[in-house]
C-alpha positions in Angstrom: 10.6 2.8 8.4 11.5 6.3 9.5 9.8 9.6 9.8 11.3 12.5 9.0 10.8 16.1 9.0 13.1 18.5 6.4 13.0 22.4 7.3 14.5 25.4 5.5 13.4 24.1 2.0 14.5 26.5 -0.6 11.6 28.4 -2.3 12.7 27.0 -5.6 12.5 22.9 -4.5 9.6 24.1 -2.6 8.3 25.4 -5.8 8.8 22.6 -7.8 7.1 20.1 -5.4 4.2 21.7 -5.4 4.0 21.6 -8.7 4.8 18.3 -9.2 2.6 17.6 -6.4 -0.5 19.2 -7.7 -0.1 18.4 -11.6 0.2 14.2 -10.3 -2.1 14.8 -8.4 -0.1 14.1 -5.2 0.1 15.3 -1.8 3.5 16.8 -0.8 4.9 13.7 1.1 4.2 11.5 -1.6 5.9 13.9 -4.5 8.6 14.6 -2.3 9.4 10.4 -1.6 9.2 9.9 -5.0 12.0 12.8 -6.0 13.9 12.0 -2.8 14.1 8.3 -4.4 15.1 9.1 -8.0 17.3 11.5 -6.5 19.1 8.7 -4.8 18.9 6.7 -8.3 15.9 4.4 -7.3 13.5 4.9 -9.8 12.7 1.7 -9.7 10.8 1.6 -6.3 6.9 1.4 -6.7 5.1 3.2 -3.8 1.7 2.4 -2.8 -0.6 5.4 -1.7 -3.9 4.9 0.2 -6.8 7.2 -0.1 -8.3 7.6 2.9 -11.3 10.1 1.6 -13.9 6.9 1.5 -13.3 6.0 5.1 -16.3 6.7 7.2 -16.1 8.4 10.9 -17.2 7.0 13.7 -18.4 8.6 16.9 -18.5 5.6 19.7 -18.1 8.4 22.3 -21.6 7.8 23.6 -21.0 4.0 24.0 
């Protein structure tokens, strides 16, 4: 799997995603995989997201 970063998004598509982003409830990355899939005729793919926000932090610093 690659990463990949996309500059000089027009305001408009900007606009859009974040909309779509927001009203999915969605970050950016994942609205923006999604329309780059469809986009490329793959509605069919499923992605998997993973909230992170129950995960705890741990500080072993100290040892």
């Amino acid at each position: 799997m690659i990463d990949c970063t996309i500059r000089n998004i027009p305001e408009a598509v900007e606009e859009r995603l974040t909309e779509e982003a927001r009203r999915r409830d969605l970050s950016i990355d994942q609205a923006a995989l999604e329309a780059i899939a469809r986009g490329l005729g793959l509605e069919s793919l499923r992605f998997e997201y993973y909230e992170l926000d129950d995960l705890e932090i741990v500080d072993d610093a100290d040892g």
